[in-house]
Structures are given as structure tokens and as C-alpha cells.
C-alpha positions in Angstrom: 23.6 -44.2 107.9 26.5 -41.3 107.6 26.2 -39.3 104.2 29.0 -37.5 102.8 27.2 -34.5 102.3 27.2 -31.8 104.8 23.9 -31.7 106.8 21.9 -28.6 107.7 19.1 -28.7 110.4 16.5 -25.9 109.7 14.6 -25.1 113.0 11.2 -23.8 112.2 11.3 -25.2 108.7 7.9 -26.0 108.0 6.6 -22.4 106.6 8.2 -18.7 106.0 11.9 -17.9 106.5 12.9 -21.5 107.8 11.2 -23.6 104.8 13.0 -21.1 101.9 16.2 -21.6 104.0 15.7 -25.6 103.9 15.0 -24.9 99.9 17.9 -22.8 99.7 20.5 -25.4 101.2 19.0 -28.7 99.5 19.9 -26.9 96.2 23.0 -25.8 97.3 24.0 -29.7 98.1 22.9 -30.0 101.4 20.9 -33.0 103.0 18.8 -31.0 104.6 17.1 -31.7 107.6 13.6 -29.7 108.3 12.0 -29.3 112.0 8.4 -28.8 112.7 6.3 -29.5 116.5 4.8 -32.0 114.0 6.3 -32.7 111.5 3.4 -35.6 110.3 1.9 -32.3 108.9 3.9 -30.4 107.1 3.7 -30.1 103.9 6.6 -31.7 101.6 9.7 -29.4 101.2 11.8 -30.9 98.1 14.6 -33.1 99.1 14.3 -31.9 103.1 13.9 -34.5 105.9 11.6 -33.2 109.1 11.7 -34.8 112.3 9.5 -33.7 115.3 11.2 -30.6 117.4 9.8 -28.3 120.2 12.9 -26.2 121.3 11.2 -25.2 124.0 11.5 -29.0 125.6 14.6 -30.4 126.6 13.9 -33.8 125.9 12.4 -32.4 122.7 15.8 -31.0 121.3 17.7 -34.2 122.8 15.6 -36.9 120.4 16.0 -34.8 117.9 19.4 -33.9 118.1 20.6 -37.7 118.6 17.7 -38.9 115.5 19.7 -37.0 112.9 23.1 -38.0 114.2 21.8 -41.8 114.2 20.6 -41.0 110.4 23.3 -39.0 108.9 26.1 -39.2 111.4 26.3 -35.6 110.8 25.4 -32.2 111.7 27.5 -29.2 109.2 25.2 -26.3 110.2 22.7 -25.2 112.5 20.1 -22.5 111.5 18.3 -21.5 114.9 15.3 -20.0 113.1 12.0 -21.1 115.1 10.8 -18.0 116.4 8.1 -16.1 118.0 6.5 -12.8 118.1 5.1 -10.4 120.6 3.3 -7.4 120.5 2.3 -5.2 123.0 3.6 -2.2 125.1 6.1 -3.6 127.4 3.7 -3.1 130.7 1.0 -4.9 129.1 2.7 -8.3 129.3 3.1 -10.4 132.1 6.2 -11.6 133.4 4.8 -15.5 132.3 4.4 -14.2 128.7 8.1 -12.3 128.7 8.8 -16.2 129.6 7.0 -17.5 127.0 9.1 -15.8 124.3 12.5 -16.0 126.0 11.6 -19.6 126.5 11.4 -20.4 122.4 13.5 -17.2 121.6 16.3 -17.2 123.4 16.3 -20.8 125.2 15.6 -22.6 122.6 18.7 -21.3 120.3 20.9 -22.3 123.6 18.8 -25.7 123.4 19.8 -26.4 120.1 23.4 -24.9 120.4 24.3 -26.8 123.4 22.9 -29.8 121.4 24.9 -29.8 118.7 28.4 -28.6 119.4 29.6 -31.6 120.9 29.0 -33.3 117.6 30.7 -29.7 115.9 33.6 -29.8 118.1 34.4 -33.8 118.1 34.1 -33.2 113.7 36.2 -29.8 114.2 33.8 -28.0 112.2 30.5 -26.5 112.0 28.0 -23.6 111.5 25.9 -22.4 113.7 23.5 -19.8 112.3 21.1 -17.9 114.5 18.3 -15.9 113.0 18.2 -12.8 114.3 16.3 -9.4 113.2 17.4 -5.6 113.1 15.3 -5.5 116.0 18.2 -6.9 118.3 20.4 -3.9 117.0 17.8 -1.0 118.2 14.6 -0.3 120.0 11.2 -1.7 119.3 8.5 0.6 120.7 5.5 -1.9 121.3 7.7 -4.6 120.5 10.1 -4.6 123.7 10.0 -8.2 124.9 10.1 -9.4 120.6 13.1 -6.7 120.9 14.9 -8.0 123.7 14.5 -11.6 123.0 16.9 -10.5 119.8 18.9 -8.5 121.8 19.6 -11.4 124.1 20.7 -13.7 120.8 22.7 -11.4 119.7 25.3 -10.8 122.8 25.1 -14.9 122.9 26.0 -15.3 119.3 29.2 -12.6 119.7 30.1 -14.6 122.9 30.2 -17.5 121.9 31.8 -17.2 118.7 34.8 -16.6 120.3 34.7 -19.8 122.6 34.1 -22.3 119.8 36.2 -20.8 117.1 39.2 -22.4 118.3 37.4 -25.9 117.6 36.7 -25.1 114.1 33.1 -23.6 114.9 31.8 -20.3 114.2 28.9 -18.7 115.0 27.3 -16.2 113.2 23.8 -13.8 113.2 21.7 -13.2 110.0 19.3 -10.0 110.9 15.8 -10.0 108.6 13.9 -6.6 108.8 10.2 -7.0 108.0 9.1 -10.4 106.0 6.5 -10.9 104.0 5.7 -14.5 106.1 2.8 -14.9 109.0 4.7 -14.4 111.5 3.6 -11.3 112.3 -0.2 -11.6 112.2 0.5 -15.4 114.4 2.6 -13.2 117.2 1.0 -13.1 120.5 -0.5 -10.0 121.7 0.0 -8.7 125.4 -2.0 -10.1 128.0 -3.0 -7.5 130.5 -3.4 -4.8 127.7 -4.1 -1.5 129.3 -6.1 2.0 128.4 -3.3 4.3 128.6 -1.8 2.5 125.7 -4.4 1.8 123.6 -4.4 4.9 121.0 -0.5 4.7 120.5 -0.9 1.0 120.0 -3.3 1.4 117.5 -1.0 3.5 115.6 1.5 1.1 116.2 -0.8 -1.9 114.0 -0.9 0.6 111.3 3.0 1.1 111.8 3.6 -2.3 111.4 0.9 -3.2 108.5 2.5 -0.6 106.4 5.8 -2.1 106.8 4.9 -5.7 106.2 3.1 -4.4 102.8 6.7 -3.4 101.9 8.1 -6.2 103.2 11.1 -8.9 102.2 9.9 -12.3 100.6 11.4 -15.3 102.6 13.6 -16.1 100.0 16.0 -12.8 100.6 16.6 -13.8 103.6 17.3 -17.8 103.3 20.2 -16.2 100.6 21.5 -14.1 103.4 21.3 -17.7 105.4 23.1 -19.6 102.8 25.7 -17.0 102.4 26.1 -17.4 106.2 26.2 -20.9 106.1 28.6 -21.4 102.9 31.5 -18.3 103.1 34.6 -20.0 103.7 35.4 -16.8 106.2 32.2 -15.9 107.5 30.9 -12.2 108.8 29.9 -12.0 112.2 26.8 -10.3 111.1 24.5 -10.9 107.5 21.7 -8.6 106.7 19.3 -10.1 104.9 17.5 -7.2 102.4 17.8 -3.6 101.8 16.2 -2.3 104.5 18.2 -4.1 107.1 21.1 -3.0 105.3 20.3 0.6 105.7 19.2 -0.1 109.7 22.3 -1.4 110.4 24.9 1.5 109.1 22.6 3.7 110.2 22.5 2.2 113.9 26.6 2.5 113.8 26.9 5.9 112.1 24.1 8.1 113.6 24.3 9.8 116.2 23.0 8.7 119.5 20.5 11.6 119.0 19.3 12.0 116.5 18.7 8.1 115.9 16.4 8.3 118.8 14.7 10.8 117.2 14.0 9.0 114.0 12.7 6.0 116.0 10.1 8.1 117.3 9.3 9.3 114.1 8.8 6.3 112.6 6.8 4.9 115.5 4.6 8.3 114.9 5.5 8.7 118.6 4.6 12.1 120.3 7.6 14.3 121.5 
């Protein structure tokens, strides 16, 4: 049945960043329309739909996709958020792991994408929203195939923001630093971990715990989504919190470096 609200589809809804988004747009009007790899067990988000979604599966994303166009007739805006992490020196992990996380990183948001737009392009509008971080902006000692993964969305997003805005569509990057969510402590760890590594990746987990103590809540960044999602003439770019704010200039203003040194610093990296 076709609604005359816009519709938003939240991947990755069912917990963290992806379920205060689906909050944020039901109570800015949207019918909202939550994703989960089972969504029989989620637990209830007010006023947000879930249907069963694993971006990593083709046929997956299709049924989905073609559920909430039979339903609502509709699809208004796209947030790519489902995600996952990895930790690891970047010669500790395989080349079937480095898969792994491109697979629901990267291909998954081109899933989705190439899902949709036909729908965006035939209503000659839409929003598509990809979750990002800072670390697609600069390096991510330890967290190198996490780091590229957002790298890889980000030249995607750019590129094809200029292909669909001709058909009313625009595509645009929200960048989270650290989030107080479980994402962290459920990333995958590298799975041919090796010696040489081992003391600078310990300093690395106390790196990381310090910074998730200080972290975002969710809810800073799903207003960084919803800005994203409603701004009649959207930026490219959102930050979502402070500290993401400050990366960013930082990475455009700095000199080459110097910023390099400061990464190294606050890695507590030798040299």
C-alpha cells in the first residue's frame, strides 16, 4: 500500500548508530523502515518497520528491496549503515578476512545502492546516505582493512554523486569518530595474528579503549544522519560530533608532515 510519507530504510537498524537513526527519522515524519539479518528478533523500535536483510547476499538485498516497494511504494532515503569492524595489523589478516569486510563494507552499500536507484531515479528524487567514519579521511594504524573499507565508500559516494544528481538523487557521507555502541568490542580480530606485532597491538587495545570511554552516544550521530537526510541542499560531507569535526579540518589544513606525525603520536607509535 503506497504512503504519502517519505520512507527511509535504515540498514543495520536493530542496535547502535542504525536503531537511533531509525528513532531519529520516525520522529521527524518518516515511515521508517528498519533492517536486521533477523529481524523476528529485534527488539521493537517505535513506529519502525524491519524486514529481514543480509547486504552481503544478493538475493538478500533484492527481497528486501522489492518488500518495501510492494508495502510503501516508496523509497525517499537510503542510510547504508550495517557495518563491520576489524582489528588487527594489516599482515595479520588474510586476504579471505580483507574479503569479509569489503564484502558487508563496501559491497553491501553498492548492494543496496544499486537496489534502490532505479526506484530514486523513476520518482526523480531520493537520498542516499552512506555511513562512513573519519577513518576513511586518514590512516588507521592496526585498523587498515576497517580503514580502507571507508576509504573505498568514500571515493564511491563522491563518484557517484555526480552521476545521479542529474536525476534528482544525491548522495552524501556522514563520518562518526569513536561511538559509544558495540561495535567495537563485536569487530573481528585478525586471523593469522603474528609476534612481531603483538606489543604495539596491545598498545593499540589501550589506544582504542581510551577513546571509546570518550566516545559519541549514537544519538549524535543519527542527528548528523537526519540533517543529511532532510537539508533541502545537502553537504557532500556531515561530521557527526566534535571530535570528527576537529579530524576533518585538521586532515585539510595540516600539513602532510606533521599530520603524520600526530598519527603516530596518538597511536603511541615508536619513531
Amino acid at each position: 500500500m503506497a504512503t504519502i510519507r517519505p520512507v527511509a530504510v535504515v540498514t543495520g537498524a536493530s542496535s547502535g548508530i542504525g536503531k537511533a537513526a531509525a528513532l531519529a527519522l520516525a520522529e521527524a515524519g518518516f515511515g521508517v523502515v528498519g533492517t536486521s539479518r533477523n529481524a523476528a528478533k529485534v527488539t521493537a523500535v517505535d513506529r519502525a518497520t524491519f524486514v529481514d536483510l543480509d547486504v552481503v547476499s544478493d538475493a538478500s538485498v533484492t527481497s528486501a528491496v522489492e518488500e518495501v516497494i510492494e508495502r510503501f511504494g516508496r523509497i525517499d532515503v537510503l542510510v547504508n549503515n550495517a557495518g563491520v569492524g576489524s582489528t588487527g595489523a594489516a599482515e595479520e589478516s588474510s586476504v579471505a578476512q580483507a574479503q569479509r569486510v569489503f564484502d558487508t563494507n563496501v559491497f553491501g552499500v553498492i548492494r543496496m545502492t544499486r537496489a534502490v536507484l532505479p526506484h530514486m531515479r523513476a520518482q526523480r528524487s531520493g537520498r542516499i546516505i552512506n555511513v562512513s567514519s573519519v577513518l576513511g579521511i586518514i590512516p588507521a594504524p592496526y585498523m587498515a582493512l576497517y580503514s580502507a573499507s571507508k576509504h573505498a565508500v568514500e571515493g564511491y559516494s563522491e563518484s557517484l554523486d555526480h552521476e545521479v544528481r542529474q536525476h534528482g538523487v544525491r548522495t552524501v557521507l556522514v563520518q562518526p569518530a569513536f561511538t559509544n555502541t558495540s561495535f567495537e568490542a563485536n569487530s573481528m580480530w585478525a586471523d593469522t595474528p603474528l609476534p612481531v606485532y603483538a606489543r604495539q597491538r596491545q598498545v593499540f587495545e589501550q589506544v582504542m579503549e581510551a577513546a571509546i570511554k570518550d566516545s559519541d552516544d549514537p544519538s549524535i550521530v543519527a542527528k548528523a544522519i537526519l540533517a543529511a537526510a532532510t537539508d533541502a541542499k545537502p553537504k557532500l560531507r556531515y561530521t557527526a560530533g566534535a571530535l570528527a569535526g576537529r579530524v576533518s579540518t585538521l586532515r585539510r589544513i595540516v600539513p602532510a608532515r606533521a599530520f603524520d606525525r600526530q598519527i603516530r603520536k596518538l597511536n603511541r607509535l615508536p619513531g
